[in-house]
C-alpha positions in Angstrom: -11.1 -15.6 16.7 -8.7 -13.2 15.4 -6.1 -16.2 14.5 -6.0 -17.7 11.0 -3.7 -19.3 8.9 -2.4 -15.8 7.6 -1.5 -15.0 11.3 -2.9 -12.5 13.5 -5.1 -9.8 12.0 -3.9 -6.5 13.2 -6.8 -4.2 12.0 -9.4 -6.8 14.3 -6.9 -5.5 17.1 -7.1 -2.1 17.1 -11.1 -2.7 15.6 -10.3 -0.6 12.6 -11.2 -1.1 8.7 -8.4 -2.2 6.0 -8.6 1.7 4.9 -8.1 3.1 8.2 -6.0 6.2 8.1 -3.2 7.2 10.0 -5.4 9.3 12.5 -8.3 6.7 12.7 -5.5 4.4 13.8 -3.6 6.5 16.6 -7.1 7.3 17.9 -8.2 3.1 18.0 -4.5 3.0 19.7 -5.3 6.1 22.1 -8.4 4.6 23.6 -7.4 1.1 23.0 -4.2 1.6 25.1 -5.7 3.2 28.1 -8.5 0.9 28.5 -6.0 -2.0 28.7 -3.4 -0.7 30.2 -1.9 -3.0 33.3 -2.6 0.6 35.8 -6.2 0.5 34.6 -6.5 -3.4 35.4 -4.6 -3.5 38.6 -7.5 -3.3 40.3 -10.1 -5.5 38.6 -12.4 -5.9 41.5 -12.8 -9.7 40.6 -14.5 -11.9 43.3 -10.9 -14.0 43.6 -7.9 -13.6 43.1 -7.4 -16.1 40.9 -10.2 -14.6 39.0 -7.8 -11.1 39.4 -5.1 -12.7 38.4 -6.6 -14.0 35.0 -7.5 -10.7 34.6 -4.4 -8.8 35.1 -2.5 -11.8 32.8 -5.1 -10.8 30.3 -4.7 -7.5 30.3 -1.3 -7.5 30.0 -1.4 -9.8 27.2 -3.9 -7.5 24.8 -2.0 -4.1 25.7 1.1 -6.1 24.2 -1.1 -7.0 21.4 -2.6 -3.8 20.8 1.3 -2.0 21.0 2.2 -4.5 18.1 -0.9 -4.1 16.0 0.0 0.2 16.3 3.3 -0.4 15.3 2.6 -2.2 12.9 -0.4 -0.3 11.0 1.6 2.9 11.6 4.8 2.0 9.6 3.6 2.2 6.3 6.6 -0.2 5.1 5.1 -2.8 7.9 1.7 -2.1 7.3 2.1 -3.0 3.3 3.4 -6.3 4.2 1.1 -7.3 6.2 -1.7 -5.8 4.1 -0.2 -8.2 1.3 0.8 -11.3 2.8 -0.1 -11.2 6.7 1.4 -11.4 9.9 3.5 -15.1 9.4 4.6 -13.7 6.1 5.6 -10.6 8.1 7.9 -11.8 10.7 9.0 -14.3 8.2 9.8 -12.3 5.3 8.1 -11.1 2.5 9.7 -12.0 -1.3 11.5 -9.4 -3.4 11.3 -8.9 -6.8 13.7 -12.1 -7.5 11.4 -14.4 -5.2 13.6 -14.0 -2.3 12.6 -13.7 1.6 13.6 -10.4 3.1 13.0 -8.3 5.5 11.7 -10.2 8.5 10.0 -7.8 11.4 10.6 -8.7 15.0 8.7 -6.6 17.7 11.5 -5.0 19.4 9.7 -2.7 21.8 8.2 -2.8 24.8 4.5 -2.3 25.0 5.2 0.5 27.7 7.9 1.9 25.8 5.2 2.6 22.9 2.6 3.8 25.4 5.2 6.1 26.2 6.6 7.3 23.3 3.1 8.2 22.1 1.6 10.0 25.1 5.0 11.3 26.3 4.7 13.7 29.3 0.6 13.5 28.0 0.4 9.9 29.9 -3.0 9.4 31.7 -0.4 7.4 34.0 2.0 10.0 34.8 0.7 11.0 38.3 -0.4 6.8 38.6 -3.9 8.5 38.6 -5.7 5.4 36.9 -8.3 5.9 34.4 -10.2 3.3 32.5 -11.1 5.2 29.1 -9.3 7.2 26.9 -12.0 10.1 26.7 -10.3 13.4 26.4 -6.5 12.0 26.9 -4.3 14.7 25.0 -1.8 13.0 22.7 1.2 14.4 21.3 1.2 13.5 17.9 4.0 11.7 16.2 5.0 8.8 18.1 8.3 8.9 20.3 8.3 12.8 19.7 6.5 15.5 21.9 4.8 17.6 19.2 6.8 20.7 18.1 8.8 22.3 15.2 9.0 19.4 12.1 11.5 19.9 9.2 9.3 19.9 6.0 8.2 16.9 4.2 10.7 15.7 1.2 8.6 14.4 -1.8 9.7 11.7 -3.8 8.0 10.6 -7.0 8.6 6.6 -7.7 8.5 5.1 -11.1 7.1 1.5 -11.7 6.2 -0.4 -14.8 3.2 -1.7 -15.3 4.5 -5.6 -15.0 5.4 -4.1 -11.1 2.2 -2.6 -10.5 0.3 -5.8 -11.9 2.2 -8.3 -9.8 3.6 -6.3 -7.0 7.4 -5.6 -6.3 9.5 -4.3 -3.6 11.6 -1.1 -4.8 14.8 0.3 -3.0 14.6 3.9 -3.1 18.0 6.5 -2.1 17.5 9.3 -1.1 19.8 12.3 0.6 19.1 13.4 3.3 20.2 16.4 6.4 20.6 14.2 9.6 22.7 16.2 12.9 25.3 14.7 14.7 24.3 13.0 17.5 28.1 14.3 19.3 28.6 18.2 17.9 25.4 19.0 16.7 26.3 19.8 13.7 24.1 18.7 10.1 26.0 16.1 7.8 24.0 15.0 4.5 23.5 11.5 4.6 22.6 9.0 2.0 19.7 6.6 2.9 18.1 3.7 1.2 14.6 3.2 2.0 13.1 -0.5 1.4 9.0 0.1 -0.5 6.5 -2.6 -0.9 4.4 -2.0 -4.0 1.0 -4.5 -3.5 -0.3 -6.2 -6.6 -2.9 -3.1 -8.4 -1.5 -0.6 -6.5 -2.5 3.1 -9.1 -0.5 5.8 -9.8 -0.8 8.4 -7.2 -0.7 6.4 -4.1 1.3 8.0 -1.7 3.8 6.0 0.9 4.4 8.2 4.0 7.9 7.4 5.8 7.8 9.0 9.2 10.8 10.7 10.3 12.4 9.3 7.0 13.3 13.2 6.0 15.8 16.0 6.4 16.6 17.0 10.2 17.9 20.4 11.4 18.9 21.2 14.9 15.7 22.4 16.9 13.5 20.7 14.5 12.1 17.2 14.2 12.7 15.1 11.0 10.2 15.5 8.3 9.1 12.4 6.4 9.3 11.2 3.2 6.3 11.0 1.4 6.8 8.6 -2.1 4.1 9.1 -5.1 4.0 6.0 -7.3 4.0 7.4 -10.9 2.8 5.2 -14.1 5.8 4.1 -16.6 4.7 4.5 -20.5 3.8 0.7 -21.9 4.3 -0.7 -24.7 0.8 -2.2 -25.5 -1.1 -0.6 -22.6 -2.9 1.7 -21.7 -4.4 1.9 -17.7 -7.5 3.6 -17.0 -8.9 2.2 -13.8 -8.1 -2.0 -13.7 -8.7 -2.0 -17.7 -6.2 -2.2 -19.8 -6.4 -0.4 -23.0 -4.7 -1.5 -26.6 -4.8 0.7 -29.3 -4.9 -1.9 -32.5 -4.2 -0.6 -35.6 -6.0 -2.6 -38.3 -6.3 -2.2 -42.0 -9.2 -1.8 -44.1 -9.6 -5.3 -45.5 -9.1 -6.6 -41.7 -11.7 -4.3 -40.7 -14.0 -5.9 -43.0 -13.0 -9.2 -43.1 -11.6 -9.4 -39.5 -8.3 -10.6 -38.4 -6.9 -12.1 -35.4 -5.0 -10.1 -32.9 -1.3 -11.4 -30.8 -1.2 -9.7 -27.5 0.9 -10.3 -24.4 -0.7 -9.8 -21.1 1.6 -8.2 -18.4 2.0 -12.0 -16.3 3.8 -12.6 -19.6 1.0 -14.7 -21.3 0.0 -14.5 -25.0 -3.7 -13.4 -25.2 -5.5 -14.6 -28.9 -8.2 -12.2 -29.9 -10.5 -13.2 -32.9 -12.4 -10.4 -34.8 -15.0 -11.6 -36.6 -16.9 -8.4 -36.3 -16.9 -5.5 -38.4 -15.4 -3.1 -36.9 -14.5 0.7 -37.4 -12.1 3.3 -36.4 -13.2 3.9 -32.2 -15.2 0.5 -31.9 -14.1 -1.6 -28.6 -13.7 -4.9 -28.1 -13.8 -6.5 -24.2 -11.8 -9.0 -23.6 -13.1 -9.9 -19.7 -10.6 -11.1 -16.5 -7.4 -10.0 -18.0 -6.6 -6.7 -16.8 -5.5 -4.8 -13.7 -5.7 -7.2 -10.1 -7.7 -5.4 -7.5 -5.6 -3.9 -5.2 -8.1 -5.1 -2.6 -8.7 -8.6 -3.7 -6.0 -10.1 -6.4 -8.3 -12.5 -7.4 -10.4 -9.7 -9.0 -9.5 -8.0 -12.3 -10.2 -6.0 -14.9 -10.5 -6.1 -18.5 -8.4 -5.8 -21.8 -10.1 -3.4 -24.0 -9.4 -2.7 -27.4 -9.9 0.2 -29.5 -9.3 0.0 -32.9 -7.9 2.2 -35.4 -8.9 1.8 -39.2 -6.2 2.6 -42.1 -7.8 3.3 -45.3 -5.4 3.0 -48.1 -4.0 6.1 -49.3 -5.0 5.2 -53.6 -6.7 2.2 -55.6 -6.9 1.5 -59.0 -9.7 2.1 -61.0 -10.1 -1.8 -61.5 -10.2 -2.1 -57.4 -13.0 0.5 -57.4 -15.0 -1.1 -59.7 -14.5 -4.0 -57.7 -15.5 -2.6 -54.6 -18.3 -0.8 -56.3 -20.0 -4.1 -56.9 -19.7 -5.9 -53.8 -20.0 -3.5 -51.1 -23.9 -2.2 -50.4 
């Protein structure tokens, strides 16, 4: 069953993976569509028609499905939700950065509007000819757009901390963009907040695509906005993969004696680590589960290494040498 407690699972719909790209998804859609369309199941050729009936109902009901699931997976905005906290949590809201519910997601469109808008005059229903697979059914491209001139992407590069990164945030990005004027035609510049979901482990150098988020020109399409999530300098840290690296910087005597380290992990926790170990400039030490989540699985994470860094003192006495001339080997 594709129902759980988290809702409806989208990707089951469409019978894609989690990682499905853009294009693996309007393809699942393309074929998907067809094949369920109500045209394709009008004629079922059941032995009653009660048993016809059932069958059209049915069909009717996964085409509205399957619209949903495209929509959905092809927003990336919707698609992050849902990737993070389901479908309830979808339609419900998801929290922002203060804990509060936001953004709830209704499906406004019609199923046949989306078949529509994404085969345009391409339909495989146009000339009510019916077909029951999607093999070799042109598509147009973007959805609700034929496919023609498209203004050029705008790039935006979005700055998170690490604390955002490790437990997710949602980010409110402005941007200005060219929009034209629905009455003269003419090109105003508009400014536009756009509404980001950053997921829990999410890296620097993910890229958000916005479609039709962009500038617009007369005769062209809008471009999209496509956001780069770029690392903030930390503190303490420093991320290579879903480790966490601090660079400890330990005298000579602590390096022989040992010491005990204060950290503060990014959920805001202290983190003790004992050295009991000699240690010398580039030894590590591994402290396990306390890094980075997994932006796959948050239950997953990675470590807290630490590299150490040994000051020797810049003079000694003569008595101190003496000293150390005795009791070290």
């Amino acid at each position: 069953s594709q129902s759980s407690r988290m809702g409806f699972d989208y990707y089951k719909t469409l019978e894609v993976s989690r990682t499905a790209s853009a294009e693996e998804i309007k393809e699942a859609y393309r074929q998907k569509a067809v094949l369920w369309h109500p045209q394709s199941n009008a004629s079922s050729g059941a032995a009653s028609e009660n048993e016809s009936k059932h069958s059209a109902e049915e069909a009717a009901a996964r085409f509205a499905r399957i619209a949903e699931a495209y929509v959905v997976l092809s927003t990336p905005r919707l698609r992050a939700i849902f990737d993070q906290f389901g479908e309830e949590r979808l339609k419900q809201g998801a929290p922002d950065e203060n804990g509060v519910y936001v953004g709830a997601w209704v499906m406004t469109e019609a199923p046949e509007k989306v078949f529509t808008d994404f085969f345009g005059a391409n339909s495989p229903f146009a000339d009510l000819k019916i077909r029951a697979t999607a093999d070799a059914v042109p598509t147009t491209g973007a959805r609700g757009k034929a496919a023609g001139p498209k203004e050029e992407d705008t790039h935006v590069n979005l700055y998170c901390s690490l604390e955002e990164l490790f437990s997710g945030c949602t980010k409110r990005v402005q941007i200005r963009r060219k929009r034209v004027r629905s009455g003269d035609g003419s090109v105003v510049l508009q400014q536009h907040t756009l509404t980001v979901p950053i997921r829990s482990g999410w890296k620097a150098g993910t890229v958000m695509t916005f479609p039709g988020e962009g500038d617009e020109t007369p005769g062209k399409a809008a471009g999209d906005v496509k956001l780069t999530l770029r690392e903030k300098p930390h503190p303490l840290y420093t991320r290579k993969g879903r480790n966490l690296v601090h660079t400890a910087h330990i005298t000579l005597r602590q390096a022989l004696v040992g010491c005990t380290l204060q950290l503060t992990t990014l959920d805001n926790k202290p983190l003790v680590v004992t050295v009991d170990e000699i240690v010398q400039t580039g030894s590590t030490k591994v402290v396990v589960g306390h890094g980075m989540p997994s932006a796959k699985d948050a239950s997953k994470r990675g470590n807290v290494v630490i590299e150490f860094r040994v000051r020797f003192p810049s003079q000694l006495s003569l008595d101190a040498k003496k000293k150390l001339d005795k009791l070290l080997p």
